[in-house]
C-alpha positions in Angstrom: 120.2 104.0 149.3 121.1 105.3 145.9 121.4 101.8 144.2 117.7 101.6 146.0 116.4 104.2 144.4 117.7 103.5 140.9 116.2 99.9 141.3 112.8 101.2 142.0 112.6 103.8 139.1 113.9 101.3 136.5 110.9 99.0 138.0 108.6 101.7 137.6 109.7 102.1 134.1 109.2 98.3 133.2 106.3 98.3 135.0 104.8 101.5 133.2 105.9 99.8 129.5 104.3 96.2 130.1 100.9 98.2 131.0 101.1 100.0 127.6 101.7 96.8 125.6 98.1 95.0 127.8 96.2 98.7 127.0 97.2 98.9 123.2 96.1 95.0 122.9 92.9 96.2 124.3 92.6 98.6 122.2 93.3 96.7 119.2 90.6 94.3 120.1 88.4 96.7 120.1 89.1 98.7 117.3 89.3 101.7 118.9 92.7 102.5 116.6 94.1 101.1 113.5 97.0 99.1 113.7 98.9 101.1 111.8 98.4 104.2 114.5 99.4 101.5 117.5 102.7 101.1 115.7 103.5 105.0 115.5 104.7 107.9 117.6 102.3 110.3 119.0 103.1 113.4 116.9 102.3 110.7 113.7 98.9 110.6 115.2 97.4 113.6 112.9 98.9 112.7 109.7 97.5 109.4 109.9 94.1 110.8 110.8 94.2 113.1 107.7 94.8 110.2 105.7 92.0 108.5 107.1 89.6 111.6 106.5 91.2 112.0 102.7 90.6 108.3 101.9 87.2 108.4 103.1 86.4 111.4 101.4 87.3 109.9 97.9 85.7 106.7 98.7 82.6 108.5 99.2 82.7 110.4 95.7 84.0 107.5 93.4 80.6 106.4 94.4 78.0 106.1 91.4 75.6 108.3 93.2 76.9 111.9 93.7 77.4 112.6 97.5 78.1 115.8 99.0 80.4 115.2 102.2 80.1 118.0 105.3 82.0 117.9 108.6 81.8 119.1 111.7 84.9 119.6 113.6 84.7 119.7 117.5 87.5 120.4 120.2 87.4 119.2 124.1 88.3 122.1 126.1 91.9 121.1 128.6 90.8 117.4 127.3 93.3 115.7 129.9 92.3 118.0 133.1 88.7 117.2 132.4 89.2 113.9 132.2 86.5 112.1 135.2 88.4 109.0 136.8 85.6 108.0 137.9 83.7 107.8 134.0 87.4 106.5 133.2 87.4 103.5 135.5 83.8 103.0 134.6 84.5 102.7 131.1 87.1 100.4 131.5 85.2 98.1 133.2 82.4 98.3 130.3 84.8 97.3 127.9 85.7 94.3 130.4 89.4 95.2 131.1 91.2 93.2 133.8 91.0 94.0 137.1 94.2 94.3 138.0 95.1 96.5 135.0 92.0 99.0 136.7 93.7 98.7 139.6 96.9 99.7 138.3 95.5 102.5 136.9 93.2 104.2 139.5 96.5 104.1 141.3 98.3 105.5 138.3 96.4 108.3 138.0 97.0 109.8 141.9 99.4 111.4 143.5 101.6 113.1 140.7 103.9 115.4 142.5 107.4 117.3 140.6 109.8 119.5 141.8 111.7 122.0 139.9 115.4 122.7 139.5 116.6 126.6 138.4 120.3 127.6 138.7 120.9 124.2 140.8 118.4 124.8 143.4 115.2 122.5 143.6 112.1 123.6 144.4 109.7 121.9 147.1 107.6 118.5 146.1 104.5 120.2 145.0 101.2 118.2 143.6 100.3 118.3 140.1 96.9 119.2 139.3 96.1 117.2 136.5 93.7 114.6 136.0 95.6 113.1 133.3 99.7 113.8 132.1 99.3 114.7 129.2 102.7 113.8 127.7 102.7 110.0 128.7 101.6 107.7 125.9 99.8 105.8 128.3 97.7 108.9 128.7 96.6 109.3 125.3 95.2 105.9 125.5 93.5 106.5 128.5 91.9 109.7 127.4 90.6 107.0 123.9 89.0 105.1 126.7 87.1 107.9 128.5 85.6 109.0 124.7 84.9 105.9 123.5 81.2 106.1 124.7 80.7 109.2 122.7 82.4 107.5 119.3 79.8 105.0 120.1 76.8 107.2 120.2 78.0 108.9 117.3 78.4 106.0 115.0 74.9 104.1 116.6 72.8 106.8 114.3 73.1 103.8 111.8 73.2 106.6 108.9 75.9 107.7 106.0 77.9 109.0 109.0 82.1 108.8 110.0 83.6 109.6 113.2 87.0 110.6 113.3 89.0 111.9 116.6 92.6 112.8 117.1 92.9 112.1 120.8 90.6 116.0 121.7 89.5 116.5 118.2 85.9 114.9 117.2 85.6 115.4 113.3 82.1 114.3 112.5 81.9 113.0 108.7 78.1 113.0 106.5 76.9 112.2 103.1 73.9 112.6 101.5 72.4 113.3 98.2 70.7 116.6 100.1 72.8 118.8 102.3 69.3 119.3 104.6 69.5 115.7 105.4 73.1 116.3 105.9 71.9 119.1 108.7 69.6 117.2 110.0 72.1 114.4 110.7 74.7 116.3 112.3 72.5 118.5 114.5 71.7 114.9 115.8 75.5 114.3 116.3 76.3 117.7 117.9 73.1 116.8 120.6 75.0 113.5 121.4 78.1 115.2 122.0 76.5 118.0 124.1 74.7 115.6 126.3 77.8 113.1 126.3 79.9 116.6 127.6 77.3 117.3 130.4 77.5 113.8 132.0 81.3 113.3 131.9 82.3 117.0 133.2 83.8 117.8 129.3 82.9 121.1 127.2 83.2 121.6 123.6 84.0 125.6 123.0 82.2 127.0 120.1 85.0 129.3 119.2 86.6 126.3 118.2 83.8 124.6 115.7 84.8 124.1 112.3 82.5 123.1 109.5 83.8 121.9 106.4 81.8 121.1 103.0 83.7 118.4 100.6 82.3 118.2 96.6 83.6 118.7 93.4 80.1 120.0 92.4 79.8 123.2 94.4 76.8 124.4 91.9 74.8 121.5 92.6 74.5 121.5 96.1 73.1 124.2 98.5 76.7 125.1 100.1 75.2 128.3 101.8 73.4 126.0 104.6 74.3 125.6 107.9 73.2 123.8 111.0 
């Protein structure tokens, strides 16, 4: 029995890695990360976001016309809990995964149960109420999945406009020669996000909004605006 039971976690290990290596090809085909943030550890995720936001922002003023760059920062409140399986799986079939990969995952996200062990005794099997584990790698490309629709939206305004996110984080990026356009712009942005919350059980907390101006001309702009 113990030889059993070795055998079946090791295949649930193998299993669990080959799934990750089909969902990060996925999401290389669609773009949906960089290469280069496929290829790194979790905790690297931020750095390499920063760099992203940093290049962009001094792409945008080595332009001939002088930009000024604003960003709005937004945070998913208990991102993983809130995650929908339902909005999950639905996505996944929009973006045309296989169908035995959906299946694989509707039945990877059910039935997580733990038990603890204190002072060598174990605790009973309890469930885990969670609607994605947040510590599995596999998770944090799930939860890419589930707000790829709203990175969508966001980017379809067709204007001066980024869209950066660090797995709960939605940094919204926007030039303009007038920081009322600017305004303009991402009150647009934040409506998409609201609605996009209402429709897939998510909320943005405003205690957590963060808006950033970006110039090297401070005088010639009117910082003092806000949405």
């Amino acid at each position: 029995m113990y030889w059993l039971i070795a055998l079946l976690d090791i295949m649930s290990k193998a299993l669990k890695l080959i799934m990750i290596k089909r969902l990060s090809d996925i999401v290389k085909i669609h773009c949906m990360l960089s290469n280069a943030q496929m290829k790194v550890k979790c905790k690297q995720f931020m750095i390499l976001t920063l760099n992203l936001l940093i290049n962009q922002v001094y792409t945008v003023w080595d332009c001939e016309i002088k930009y000024v760059i604003f960003m709005l920062n937004l945070n998913i409140i208990e991102a993983f809990n809130q995650v929908s399986h339902v909005k999950l799986l639905h996505m996944l079939k929009m973006k045309r995964m296989l169908s035995y990969i959906i299946k694989w995952i509707r039945s990877f996200l059910k039935n997580w149960k733990t038990s603890l062990i204190f002072n060598e005794r174990t605790s009973d099997i309890c469930k885990i109420n969670a609607n994605i584990l947040q510590k599995s790698f596999i998770s944090l490309i799930l939860f890419l999945f589930f707000n790829a629709s709203l990175i969508e939206k966001c980017k379809a305004l067709r204007i001066k406009i980024e869209v950066f996110h660090f797995i709960n984080d939605i940094n919204i990026l926007v030039y303009n020669r007038f920081t009322e356009e600017i305004c303009k712009t991402l009150s647009k942005a934040h409506d998409i996000c609201a609605k996009w919350a209402c429709t897939h059980d998510a909320m943005f907390t405003s205690e957590k909004y963060e808006f950033t101006h970006f110039t090297k001309q401070s005088k010639r702009f009117n910082m003092m605006i806000s949405i």
